[in-house]
N, C-alpha and C positions, 0 to 999 in steps of 0.2 A: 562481610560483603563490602567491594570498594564503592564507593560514589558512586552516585551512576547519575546522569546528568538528561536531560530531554534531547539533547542532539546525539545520544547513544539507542535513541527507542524509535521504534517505528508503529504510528498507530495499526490497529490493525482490525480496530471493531470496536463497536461500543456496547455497552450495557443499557437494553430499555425497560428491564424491570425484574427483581424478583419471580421465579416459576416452582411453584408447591410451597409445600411447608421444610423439605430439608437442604436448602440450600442454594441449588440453583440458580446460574444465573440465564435468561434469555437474551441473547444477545444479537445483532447483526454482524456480520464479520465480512469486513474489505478480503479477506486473503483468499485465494484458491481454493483452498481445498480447507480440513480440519485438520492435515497433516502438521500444517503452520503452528497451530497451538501446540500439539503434541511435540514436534521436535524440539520447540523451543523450551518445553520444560514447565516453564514458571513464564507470569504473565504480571505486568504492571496495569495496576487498576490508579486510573488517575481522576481523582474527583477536587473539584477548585482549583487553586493558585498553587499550592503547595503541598496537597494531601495525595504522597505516593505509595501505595502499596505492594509488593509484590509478593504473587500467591503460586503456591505450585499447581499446576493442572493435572487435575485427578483425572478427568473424562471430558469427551465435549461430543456431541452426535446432532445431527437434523432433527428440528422439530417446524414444519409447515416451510415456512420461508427464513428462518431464524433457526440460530442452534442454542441447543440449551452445555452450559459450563457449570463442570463439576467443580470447583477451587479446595483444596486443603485447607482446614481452618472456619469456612463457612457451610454450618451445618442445621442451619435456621432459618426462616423467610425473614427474622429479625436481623440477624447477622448478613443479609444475601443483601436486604432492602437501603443497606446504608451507601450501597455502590451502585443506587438506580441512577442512570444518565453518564455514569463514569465512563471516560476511554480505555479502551483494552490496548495493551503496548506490547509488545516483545523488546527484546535486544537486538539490533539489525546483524550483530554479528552472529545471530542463530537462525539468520535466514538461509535457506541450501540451495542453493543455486541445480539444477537438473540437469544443464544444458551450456555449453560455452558462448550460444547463441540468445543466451536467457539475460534480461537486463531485468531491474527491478524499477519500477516506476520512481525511485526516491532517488534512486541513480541519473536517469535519464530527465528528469523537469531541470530545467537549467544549462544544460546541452548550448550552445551554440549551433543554428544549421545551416551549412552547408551548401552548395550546388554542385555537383562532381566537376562544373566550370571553375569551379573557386568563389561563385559570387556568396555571399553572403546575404544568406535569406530571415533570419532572425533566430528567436530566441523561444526553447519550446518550453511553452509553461503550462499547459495542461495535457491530461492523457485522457480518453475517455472507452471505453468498451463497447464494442458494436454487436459482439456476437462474434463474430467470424475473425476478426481481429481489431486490434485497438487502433484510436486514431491521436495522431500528435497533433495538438495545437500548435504552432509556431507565432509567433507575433512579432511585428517590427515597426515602430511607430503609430500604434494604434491598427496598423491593418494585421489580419490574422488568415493564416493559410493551415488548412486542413489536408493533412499528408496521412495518407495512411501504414500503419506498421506492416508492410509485407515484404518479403525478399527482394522484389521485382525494383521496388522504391526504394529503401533503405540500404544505401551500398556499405554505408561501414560507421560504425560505432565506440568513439574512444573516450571511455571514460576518464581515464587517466589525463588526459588533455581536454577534457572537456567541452567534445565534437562531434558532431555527426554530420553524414554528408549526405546527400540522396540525387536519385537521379527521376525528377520527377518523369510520369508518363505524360503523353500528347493531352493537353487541355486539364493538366490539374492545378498548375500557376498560370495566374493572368498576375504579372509582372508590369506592367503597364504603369 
């Protein structure tokens, strides 16, 4: 296996403890769906400064609010417990995009944004989930503007230049 370095992983859940006696692990997961684990194969369990592991994913299903991870290799509550509070990683390059309209949050913090006038509104450093869609934090000088992620607002998105523009609706910037 080559190197693999932390600016190649993307967290994507963590581990809050041991579940049964064979292995399990219960964990919270940032990602969509469980397809996330599954496609990606194998998962980096990261626990301290320097303790990386990576494990292939046997299984992973719903249990209450939390899902329970099957990992290859951990087949004991002893073997399961040594990666309680540990981060779950992927490789960002096994993440699949659905959609040419799809950004992935790790993409889009850091953004530059925008006004379709050209002004320049700040810099978007948090994303957060509403339900219905997500909302971009932007910040510029300590003041912060709540833009929401919808078609109507977000006119265009370039990663590769590291921009986005938007055309906010009536009374969502007070610019002032």
């Amino acid at each position: 296996m080559s190197k693999i370095g932390l600016r190649d992983l993307i967290l994507i859940g963590h581990v809050i403890r041991p579940h049964g006696l064979t292995g399990l692990l219960r964990i919270v997961s940032y990602a969509q769906s469980k397809e996330t684990f599954l496609e990606a194969g194998s998962v980096f369990l990261i626990k301290g400064e320097n303790d990386l592991y990576e494990k292939k994913v046997v299984s992973i299903r719903p249990h209450r609010l939390f899902y329970l991870l099957k990992l290859s290799g951990l087949n004991s509550i002893d073997q399961a417990e040594i990666f309680r509070g540990a981060g779950v990683f992927i490789r960002k390059d096994s993440l699949v995009k659905r959609d040419e309209d799809e950004f992935f949050w790790h993409e889009l913090l850091g953004l530059e944004v925008y006004l379709v006038t050209g002004q320049y509104l700040g810099v978007l450093k948090e994303i957060f989930p509403t339900g219905s869609n997500d909302v971009y934090v932007v910040e510029n000088q300590g003041k912060e503007f709540l833009i929401p992620a919808i078609h109507q607002v977000v006119k265009e998105i370039n990663i590769a230049q590291k921009r986005m523009v938007i055309s906010p609706m009536m009374g969502l910037l007070d610019l002032s």
